[in-house]
C-alpha positions in Angstrom: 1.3 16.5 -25.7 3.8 16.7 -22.4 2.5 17.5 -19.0 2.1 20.7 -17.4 5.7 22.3 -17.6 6.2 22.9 -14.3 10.0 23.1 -13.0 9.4 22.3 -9.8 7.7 18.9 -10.8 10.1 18.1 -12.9 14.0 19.2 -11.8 15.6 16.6 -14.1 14.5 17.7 -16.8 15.0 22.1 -16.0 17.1 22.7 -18.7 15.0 21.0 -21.4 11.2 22.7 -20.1 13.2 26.6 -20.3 14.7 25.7 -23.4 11.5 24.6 -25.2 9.6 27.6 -23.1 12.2 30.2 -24.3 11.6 28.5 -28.1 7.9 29.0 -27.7 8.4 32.8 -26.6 10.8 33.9 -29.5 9.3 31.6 -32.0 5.6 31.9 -31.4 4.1 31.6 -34.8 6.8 29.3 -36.1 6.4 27.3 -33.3 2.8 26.1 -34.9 5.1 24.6 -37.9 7.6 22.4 -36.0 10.0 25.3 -35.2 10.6 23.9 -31.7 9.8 20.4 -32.5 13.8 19.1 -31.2 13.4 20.9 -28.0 10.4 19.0 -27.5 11.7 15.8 -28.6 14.8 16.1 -26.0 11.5 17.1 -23.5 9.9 14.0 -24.3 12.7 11.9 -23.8 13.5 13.5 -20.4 10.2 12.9 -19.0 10.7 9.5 -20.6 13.3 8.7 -18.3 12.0 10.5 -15.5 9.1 8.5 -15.4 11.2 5.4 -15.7 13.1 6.4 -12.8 10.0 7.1 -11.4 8.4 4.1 -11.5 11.5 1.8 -10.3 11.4 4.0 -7.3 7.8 3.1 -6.4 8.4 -0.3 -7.7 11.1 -0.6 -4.8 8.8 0.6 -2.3 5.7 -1.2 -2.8 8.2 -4.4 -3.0 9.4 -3.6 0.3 5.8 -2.4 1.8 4.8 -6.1 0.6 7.5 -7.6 2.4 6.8 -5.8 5.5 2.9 -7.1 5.0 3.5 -10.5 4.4 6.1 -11.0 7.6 3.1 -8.7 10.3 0.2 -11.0 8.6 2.8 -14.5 9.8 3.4 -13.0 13.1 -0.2 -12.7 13.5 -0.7 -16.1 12.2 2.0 -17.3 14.8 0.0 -15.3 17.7 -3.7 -16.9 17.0 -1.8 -20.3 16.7 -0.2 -19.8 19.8 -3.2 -18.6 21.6 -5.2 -21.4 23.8 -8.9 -21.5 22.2 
């Protein structure tokens, strides 16, 4: 099973989604015996690495967003200290 083959979600991977789409078209019964199974397989592996991609992206981010986190909760640590009770 892939995702909804939707271009725009996926423009890495363009090529692969019309090739298998075009397969499924001109192929339509054979398709149900493994007719397009190597376009699908390329698919799979695109969306594979997509997703890898993907995920180092948000892996980056949330690093960073952590970062940013940890330095406002010391200031704020660093203001209550310095604040006369």
């Amino acid at each position: 099973m892939h995702p909804p083959l939707h271009i725009h979600k996926h423009p890495h991977c363009k090529k692969l989604i019309e090739a298998l789409n075009d397969c499924h078209r001109d192929h339509s019964i054979a398709k149900f015996w493994g007719h397009c199974n190597d376009q699908k397989l390329a698919l799979d592996a695109c969306f594979r690495q997509e997703k890898r991609i993907k995920s180092a992206i948000n892996r980056e981010k949330a690093k960073a967003f952590q970062a940013k986190l940890q330095r406002s909760l010391q200031e704020d640590h660093r203001q209550q200290a310095s604040e006369p009770s």
